[in-house]
N, CA, C and O atoms as a printed pandas DataFrame, in Angstrom:
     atom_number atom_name residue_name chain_id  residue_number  x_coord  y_coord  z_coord
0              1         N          UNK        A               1   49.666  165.786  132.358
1              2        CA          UNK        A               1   49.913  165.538  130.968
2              3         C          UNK        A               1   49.739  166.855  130.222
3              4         O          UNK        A               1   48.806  167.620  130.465
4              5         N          UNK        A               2   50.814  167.122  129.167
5              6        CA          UNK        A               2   50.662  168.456  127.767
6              7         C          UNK        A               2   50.741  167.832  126.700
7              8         O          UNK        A               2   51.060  166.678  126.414
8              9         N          UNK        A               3   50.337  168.928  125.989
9             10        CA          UNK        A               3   50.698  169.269  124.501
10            11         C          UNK        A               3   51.533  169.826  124.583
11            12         O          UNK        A               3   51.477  170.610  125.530
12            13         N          UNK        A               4   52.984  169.878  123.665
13            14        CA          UNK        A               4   53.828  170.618  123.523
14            15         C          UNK        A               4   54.776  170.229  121.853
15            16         O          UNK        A               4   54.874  169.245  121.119
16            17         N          UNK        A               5   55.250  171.457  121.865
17            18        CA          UNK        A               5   56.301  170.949  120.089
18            19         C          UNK        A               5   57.420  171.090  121.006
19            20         O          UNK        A               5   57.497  171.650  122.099
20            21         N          UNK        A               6   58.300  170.428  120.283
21            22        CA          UNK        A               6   59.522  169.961  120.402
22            23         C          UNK        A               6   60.686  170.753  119.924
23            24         O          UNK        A               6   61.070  170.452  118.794
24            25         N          UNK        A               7   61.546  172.017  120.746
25            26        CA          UNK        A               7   62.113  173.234  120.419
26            27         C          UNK        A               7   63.283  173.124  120.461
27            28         O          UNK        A               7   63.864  174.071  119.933
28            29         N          UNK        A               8   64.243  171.960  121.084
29            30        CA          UNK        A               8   65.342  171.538  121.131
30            31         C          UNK        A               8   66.268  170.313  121.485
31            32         O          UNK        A               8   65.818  169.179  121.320
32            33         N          UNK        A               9   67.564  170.503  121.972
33            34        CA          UNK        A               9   68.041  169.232  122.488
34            35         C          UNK        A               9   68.711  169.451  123.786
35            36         O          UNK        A               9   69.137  170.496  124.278
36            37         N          UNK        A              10   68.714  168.318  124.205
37            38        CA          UNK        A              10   69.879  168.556  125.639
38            39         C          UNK        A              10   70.911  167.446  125.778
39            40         O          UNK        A              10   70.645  166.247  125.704
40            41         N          UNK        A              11   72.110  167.965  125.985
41            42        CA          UNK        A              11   73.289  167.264  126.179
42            43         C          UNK        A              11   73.714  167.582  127.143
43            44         O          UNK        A              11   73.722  168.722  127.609
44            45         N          UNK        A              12   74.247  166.365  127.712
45            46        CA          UNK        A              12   74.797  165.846  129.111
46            47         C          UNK        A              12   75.799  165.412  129.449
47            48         O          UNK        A              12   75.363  164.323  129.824
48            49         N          UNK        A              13   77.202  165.340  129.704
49            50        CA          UNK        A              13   77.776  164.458  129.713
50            51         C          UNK        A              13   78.143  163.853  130.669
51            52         O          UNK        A              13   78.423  162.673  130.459
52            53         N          UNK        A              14   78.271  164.283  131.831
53            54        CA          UNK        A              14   77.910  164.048  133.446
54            55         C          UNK        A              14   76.365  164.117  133.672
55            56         O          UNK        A              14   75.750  165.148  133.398
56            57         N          UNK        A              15   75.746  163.014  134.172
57            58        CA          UNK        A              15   75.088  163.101  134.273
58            59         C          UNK        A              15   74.584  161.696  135.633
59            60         O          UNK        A              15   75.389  160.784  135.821
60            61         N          UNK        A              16   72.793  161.736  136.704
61            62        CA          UNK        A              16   73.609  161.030  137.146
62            63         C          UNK        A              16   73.104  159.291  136.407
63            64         O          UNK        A              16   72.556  159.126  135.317
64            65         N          UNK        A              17   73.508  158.192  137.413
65            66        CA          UNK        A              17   73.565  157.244  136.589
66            67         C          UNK        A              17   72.356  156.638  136.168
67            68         O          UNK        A              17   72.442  155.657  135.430
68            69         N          UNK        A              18   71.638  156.909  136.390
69            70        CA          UNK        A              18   69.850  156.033  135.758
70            71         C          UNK        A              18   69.837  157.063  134.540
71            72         O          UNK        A              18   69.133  156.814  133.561
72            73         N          UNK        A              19   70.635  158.252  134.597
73            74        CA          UNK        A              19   70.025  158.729  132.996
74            75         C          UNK        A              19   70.909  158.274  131.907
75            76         O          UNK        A              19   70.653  158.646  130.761
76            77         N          UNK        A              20   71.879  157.540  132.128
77            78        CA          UNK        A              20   72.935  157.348  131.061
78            79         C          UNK        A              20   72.220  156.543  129.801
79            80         O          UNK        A              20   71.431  155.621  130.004
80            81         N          UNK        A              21   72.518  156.912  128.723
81            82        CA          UNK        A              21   71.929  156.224  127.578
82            83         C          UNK        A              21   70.489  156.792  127.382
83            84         O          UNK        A              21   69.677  155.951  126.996
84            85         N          UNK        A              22   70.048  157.971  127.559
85            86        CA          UNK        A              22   68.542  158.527  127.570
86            87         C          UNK        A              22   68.875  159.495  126.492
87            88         O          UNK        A              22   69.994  159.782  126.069
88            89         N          UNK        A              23   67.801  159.917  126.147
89            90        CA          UNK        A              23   67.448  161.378  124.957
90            91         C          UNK        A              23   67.340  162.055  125.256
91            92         O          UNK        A              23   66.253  161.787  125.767
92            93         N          UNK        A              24   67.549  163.335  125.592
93            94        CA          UNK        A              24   66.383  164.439  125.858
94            95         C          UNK        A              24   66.508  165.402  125.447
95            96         O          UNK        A              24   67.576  165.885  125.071
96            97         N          UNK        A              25   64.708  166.259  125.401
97            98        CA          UNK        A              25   64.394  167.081  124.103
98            99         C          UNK        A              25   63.791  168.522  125.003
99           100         O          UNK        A              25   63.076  168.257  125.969
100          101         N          UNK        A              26   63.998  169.659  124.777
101          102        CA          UNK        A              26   63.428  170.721  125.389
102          103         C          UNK        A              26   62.189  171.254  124.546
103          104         O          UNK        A              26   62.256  171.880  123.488
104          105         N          UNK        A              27   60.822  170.800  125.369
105          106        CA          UNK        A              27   59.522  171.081  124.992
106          107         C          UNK        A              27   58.703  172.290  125.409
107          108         O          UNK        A              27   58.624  172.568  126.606
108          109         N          UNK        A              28   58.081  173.035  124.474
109          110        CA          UNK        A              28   57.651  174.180  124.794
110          111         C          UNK        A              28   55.780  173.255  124.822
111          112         O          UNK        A              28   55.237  172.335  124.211
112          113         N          UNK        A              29   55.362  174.387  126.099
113          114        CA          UNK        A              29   53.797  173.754  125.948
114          115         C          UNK        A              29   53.647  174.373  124.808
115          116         O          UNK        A              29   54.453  175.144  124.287
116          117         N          UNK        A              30   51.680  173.744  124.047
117          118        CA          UNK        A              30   50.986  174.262  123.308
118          119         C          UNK        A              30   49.933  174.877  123.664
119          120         O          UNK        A              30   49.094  174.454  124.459
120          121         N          UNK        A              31   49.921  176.010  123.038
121          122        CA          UNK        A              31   48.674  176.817  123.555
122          123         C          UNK        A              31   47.640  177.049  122.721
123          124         O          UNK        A              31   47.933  177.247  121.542
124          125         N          UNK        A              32   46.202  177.081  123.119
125          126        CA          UNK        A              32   45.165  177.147  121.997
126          127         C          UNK        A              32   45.146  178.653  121.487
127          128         O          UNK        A              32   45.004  178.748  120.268
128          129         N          UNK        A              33   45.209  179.293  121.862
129          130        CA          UNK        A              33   45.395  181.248  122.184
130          131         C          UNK        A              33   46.025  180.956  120.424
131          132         O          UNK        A              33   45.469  181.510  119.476
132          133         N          UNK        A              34   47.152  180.079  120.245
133          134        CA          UNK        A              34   48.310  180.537  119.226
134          135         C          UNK        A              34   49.314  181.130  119.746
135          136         O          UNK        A              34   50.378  180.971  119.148
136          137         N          UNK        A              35   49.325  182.115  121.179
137          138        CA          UNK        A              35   50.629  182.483  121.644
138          139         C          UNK        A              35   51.619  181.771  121.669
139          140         O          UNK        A              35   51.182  180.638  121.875
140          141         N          UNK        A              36   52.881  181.724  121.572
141          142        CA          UNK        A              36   53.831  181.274  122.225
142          143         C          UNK        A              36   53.836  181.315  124.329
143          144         O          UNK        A              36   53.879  182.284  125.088
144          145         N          UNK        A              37   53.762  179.615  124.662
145          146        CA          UNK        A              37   54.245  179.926  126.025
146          147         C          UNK        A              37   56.093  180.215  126.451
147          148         O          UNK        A              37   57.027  179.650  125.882
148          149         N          UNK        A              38   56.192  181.060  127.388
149          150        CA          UNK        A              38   57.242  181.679  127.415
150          151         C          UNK        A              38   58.233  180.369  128.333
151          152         O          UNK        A              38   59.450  180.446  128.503
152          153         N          UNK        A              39   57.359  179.240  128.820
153          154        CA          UNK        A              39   57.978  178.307  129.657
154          155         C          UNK        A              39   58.513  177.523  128.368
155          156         O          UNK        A              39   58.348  177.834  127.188
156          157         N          UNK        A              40   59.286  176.285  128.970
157          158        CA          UNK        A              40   59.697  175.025  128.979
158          159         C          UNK        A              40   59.996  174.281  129.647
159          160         O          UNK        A              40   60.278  174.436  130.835
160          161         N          UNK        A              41   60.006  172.919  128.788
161          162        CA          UNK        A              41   60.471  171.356  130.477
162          163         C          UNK        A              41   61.285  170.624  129.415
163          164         O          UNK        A              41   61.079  170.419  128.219
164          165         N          UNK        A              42   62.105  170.353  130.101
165          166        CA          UNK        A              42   62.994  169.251  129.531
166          167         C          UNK        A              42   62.528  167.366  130.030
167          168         O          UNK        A              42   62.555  166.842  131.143
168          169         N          UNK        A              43   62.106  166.725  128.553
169          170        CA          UNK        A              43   61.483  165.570  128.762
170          171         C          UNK        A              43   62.565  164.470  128.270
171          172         O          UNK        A              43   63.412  164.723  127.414
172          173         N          UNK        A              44   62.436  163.242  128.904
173          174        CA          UNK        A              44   62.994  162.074  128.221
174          175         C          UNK        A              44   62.322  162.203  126.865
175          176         O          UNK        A              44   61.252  162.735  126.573
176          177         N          UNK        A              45   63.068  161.688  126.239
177          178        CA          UNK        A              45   62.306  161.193  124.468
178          179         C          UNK        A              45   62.699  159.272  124.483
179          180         O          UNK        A              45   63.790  158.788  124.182
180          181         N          UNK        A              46   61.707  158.649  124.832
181          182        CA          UNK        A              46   62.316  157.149  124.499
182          183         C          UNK        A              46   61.532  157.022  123.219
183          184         O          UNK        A              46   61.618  155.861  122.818
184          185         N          UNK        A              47   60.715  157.865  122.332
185          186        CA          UNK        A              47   60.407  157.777  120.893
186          187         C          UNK        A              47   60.896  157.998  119.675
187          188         O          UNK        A              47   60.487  157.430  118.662
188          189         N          UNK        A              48   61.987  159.014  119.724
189          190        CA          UNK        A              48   62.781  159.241  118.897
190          191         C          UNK        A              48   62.360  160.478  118.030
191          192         O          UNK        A              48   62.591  160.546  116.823
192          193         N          UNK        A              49   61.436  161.884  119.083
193          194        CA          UNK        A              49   60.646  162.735  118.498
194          195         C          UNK        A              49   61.568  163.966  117.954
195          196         O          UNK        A              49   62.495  164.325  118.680
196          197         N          UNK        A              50   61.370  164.591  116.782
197          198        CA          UNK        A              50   61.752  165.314  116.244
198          199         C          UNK        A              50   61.889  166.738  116.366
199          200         O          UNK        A              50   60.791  167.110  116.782
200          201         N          UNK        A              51   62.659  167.771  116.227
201          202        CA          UNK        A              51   62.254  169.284  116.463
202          203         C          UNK        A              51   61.343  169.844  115.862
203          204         O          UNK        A              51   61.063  169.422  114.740
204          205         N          UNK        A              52   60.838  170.609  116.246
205          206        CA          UNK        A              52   59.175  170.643  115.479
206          207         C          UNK        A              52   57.665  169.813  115.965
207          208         O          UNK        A              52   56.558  170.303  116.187
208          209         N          UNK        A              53   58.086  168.496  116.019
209          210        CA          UNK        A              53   56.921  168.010  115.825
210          211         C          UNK        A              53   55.828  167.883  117.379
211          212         O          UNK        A              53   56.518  167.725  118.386
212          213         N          UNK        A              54   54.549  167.924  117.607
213          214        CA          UNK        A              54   54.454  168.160  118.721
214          215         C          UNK        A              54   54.310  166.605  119.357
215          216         O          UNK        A              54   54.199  165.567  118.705
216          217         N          UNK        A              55   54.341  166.740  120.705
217          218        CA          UNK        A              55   54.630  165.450  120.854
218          219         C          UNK        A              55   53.463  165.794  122.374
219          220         O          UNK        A              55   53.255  166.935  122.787
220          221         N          UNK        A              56   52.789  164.419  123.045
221          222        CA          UNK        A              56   52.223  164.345  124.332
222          223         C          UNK        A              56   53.532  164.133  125.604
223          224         O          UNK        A              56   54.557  163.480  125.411
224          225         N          UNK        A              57   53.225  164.772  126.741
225          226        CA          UNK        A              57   54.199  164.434  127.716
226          227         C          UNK        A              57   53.618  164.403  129.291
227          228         O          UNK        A              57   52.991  165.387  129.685
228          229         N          UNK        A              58   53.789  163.499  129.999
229          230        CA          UNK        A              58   53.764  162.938  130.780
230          231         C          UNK        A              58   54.795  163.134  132.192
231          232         O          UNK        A              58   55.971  163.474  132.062
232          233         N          UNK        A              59   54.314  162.929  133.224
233          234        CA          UNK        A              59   54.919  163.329  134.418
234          235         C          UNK        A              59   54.557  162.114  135.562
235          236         O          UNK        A              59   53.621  161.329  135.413
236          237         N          UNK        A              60   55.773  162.111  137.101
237          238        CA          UNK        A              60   55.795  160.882  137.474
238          239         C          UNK        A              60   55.943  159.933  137.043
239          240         O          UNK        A              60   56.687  159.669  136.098
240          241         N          UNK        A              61   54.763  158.679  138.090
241          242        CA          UNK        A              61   54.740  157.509  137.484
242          243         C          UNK        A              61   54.558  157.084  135.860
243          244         O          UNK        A              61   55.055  156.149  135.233
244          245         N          UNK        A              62   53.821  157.948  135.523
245          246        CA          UNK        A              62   53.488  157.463  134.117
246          247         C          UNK        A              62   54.697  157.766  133.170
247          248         O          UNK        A              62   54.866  157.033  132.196
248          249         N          UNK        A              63   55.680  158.979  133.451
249          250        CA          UNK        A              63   56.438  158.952  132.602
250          251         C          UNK        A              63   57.823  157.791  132.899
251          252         O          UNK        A              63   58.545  157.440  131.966
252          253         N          UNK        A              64   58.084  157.165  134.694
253          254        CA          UNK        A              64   58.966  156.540  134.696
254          255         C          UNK        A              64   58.441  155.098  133.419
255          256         O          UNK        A              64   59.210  154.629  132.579
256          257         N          UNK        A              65   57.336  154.770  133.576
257          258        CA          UNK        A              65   57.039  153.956  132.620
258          259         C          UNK        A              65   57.329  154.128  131.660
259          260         O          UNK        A              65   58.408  153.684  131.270
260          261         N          UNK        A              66   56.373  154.967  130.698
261          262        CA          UNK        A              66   57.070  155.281  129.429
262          263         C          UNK        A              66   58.396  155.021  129.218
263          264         O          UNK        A              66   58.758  154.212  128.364
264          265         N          UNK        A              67   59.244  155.703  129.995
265          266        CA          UNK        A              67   60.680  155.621  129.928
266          267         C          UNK        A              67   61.401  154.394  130.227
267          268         O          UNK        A              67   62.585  154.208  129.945
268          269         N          UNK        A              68   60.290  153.191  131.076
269          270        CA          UNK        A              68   60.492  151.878  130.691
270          271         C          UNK        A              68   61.864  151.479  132.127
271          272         O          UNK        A              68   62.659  150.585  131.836
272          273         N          UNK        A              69   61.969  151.920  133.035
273          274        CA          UNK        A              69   63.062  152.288  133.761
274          275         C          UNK        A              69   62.590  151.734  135.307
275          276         O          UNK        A              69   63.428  151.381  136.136
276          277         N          UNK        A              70   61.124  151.711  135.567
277          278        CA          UNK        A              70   60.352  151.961  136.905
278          279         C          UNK        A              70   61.035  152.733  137.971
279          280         O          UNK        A              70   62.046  153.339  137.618
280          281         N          UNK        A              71   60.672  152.822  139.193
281          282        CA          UNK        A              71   61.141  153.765  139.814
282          283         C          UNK        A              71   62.911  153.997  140.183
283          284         O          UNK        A              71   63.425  154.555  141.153
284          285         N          UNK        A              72   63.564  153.310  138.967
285          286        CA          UNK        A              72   65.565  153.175  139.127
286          287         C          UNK        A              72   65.648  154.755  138.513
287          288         O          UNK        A              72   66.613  154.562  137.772
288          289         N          UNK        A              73   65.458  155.553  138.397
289          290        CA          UNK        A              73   65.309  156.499  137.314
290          291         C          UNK        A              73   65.048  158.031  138.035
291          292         O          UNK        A              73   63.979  158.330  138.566
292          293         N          UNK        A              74   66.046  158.799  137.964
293          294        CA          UNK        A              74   66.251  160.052  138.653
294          295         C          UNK        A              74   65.139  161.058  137.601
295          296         O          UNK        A              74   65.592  162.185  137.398
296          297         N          UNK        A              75   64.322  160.883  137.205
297          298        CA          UNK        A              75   63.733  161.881  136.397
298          299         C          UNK        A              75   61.785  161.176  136.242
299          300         O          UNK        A              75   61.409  160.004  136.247
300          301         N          UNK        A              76   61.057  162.309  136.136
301          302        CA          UNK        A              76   60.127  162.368  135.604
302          303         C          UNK        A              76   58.928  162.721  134.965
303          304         O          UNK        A              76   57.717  162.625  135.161
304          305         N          UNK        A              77   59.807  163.220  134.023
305          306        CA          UNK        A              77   59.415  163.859  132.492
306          307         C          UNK        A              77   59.344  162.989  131.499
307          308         O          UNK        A              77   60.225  162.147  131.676
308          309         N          UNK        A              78   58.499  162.691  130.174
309          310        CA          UNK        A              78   59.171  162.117  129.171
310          311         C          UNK        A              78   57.978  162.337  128.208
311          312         O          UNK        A              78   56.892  162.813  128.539
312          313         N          UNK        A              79   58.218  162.057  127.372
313          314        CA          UNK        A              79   57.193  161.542  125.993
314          315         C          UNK        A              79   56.799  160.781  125.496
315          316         O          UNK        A              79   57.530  160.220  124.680
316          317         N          UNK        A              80   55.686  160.391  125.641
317          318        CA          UNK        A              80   54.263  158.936  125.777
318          319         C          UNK        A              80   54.214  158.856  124.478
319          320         O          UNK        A              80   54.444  157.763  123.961
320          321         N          UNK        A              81   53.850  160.200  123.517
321          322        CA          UNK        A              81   53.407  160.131  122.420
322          323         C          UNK        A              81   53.726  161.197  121.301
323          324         O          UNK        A              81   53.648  162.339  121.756
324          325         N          UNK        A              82   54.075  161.142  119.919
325          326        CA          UNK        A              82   53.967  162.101  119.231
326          327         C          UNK        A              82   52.684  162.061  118.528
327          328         O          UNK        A              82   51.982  161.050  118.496
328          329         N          UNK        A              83   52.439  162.964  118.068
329          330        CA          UNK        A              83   50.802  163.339  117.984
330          331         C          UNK        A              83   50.578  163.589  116.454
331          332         O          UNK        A              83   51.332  164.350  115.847
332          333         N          UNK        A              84   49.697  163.044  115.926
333          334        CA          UNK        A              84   49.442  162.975  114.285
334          335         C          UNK        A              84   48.606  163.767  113.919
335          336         O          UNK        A              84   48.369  164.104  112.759
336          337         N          UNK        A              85   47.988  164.199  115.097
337          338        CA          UNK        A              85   46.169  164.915  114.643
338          339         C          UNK        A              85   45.948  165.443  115.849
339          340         O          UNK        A              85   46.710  164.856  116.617
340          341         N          UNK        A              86   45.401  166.129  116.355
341          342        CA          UNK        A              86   44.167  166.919  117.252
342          343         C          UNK        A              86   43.240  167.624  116.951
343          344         O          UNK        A              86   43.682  168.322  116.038
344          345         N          UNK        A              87   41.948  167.970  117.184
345          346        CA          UNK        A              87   40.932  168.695  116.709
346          347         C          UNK        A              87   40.330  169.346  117.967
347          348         O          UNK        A              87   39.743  168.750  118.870
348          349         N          UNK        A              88   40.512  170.339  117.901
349          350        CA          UNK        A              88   40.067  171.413  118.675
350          351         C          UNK        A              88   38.281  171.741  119.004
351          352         O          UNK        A              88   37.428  171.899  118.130
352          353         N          UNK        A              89   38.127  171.767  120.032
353          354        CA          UNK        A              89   36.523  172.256  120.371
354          355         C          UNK        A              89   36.020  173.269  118.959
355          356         O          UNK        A              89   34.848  173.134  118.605
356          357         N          UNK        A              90   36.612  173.934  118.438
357          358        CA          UNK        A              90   35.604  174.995  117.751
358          359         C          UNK        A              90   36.153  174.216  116.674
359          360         O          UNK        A              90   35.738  174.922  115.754
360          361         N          UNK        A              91   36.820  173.220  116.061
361          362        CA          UNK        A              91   37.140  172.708  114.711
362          363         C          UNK        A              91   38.198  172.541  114.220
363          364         O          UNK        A              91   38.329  171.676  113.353
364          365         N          UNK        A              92   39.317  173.366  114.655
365          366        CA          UNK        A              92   40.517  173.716  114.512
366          367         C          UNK        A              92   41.216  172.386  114.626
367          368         O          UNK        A              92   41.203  171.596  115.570
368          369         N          UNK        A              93   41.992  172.284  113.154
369          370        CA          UNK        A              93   43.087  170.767  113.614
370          371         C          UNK        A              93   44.015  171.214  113.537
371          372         O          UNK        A              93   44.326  172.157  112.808
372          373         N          UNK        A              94   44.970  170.364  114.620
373          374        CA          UNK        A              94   46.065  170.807  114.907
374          375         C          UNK        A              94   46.818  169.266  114.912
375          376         O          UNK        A              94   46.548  168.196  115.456
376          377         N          UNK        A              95   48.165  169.855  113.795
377          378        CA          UNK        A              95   48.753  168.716  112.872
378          379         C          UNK        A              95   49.692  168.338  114.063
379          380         O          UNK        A              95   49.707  168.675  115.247
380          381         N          UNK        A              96   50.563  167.412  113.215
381          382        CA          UNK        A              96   52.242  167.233  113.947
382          383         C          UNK        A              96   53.323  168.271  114.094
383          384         O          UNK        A              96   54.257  168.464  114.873
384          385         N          UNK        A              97   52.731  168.962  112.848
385          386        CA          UNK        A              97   53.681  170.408  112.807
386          387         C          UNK        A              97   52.937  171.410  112.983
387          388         O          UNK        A              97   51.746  171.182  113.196
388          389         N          UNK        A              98   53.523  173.138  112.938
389          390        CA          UNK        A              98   52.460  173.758  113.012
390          391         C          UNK        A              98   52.343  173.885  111.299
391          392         O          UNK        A              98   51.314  174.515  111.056
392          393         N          UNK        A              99   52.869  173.599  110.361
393          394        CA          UNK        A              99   52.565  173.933  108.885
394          395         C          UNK        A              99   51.712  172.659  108.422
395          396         O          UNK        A              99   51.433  172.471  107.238
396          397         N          UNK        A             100   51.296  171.748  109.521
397          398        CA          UNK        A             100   50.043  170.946  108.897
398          399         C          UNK        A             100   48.686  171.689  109.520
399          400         O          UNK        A             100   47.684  171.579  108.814
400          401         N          UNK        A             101   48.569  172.302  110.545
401          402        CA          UNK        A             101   47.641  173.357  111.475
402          403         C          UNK        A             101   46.675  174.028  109.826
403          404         O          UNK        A             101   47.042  174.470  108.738
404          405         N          UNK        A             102   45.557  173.803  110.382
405          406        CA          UNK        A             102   44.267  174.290  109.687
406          407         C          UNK        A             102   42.947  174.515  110.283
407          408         O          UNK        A             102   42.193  173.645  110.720
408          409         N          UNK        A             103   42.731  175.931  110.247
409          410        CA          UNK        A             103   41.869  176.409  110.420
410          411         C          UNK        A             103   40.262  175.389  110.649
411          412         O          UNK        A             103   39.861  174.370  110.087
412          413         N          UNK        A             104   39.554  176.448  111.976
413          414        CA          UNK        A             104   38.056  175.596  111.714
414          415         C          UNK        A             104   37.777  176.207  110.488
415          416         O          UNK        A             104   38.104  177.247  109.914
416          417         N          UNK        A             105   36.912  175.018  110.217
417          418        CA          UNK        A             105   36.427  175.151  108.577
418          419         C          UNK        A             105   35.089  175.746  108.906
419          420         O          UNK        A             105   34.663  175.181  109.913
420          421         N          UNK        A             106   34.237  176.675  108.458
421          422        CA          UNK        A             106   33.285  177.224  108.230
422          423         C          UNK        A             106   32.088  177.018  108.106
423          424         O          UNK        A             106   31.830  176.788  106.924
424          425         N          UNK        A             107   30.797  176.970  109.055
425          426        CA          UNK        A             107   29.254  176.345  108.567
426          427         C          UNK        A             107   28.890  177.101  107.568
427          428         O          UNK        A             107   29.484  178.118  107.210
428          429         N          UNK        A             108   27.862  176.624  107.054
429          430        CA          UNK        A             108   26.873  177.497  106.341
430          431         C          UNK        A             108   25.949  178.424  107.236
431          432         O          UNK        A             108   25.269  178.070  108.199
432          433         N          UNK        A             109   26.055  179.451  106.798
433          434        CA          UNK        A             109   25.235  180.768  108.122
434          435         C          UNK        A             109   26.088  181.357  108.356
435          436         O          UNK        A             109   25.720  182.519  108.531
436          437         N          UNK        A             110   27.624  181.194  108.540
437          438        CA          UNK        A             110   28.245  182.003  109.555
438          439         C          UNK        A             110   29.056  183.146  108.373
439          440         O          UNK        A             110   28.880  183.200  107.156
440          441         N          UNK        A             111   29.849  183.871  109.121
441          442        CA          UNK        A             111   30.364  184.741  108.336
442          443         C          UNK        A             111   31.874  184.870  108.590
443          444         O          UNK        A             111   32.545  185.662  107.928
């Protein structure tokens, strides 16, 4: 399972037959660093997730599920979840987008 935002689309038109009638979205992981990762995976979307927004993704069995298909299904990638919130070990939340992303907020003591 990742974190990843959602960087594009993919079109198919041959394709083979368990994927006909599917979505799919080209996901970059998320990294805590803030870098950009230089990879990507191309996931089913049976949620209807947006460019931009980050979404959870899933592999194998768990994603033929998600994708609602069981094992008839030439693929397994997809997206379980789009993600509203995360909060990071040192405080840091991390939105749906990165322009909801906000900083850990600050104790008293520190500098």
């Amino acid at each position: 399972m990742l974190v990843g935002t959602v960087v594009g689309n993919v079109w198919a038109t041959k394709k083979d037959p368990s994927l006909v009638g599917l979505r799919f979205l080209v996901v970059r992981p998320f990294t805590t660093d803030g870098r950009e990762s230089a990879e990507t995976l191309v996931a089913v979307d049976p949620l209807g997730a947006g460019i931009g927004e980050r979404v959870l993704v899933v592999f194998g069995r768990a994603a033929r599920h998600a994708i609602g298909r069981s094992h008839d299904i030439g693929f397994q990638t997809a997206i379980a979840a789009i993600i509203d919130t995360m909060e990071l070990e040192e405080g840091r939340i991390v939105g749906p987008t990165s322009e909801h992303d906000r900083p850990a907020k600050r104790t008293k003591g520190t500098s």
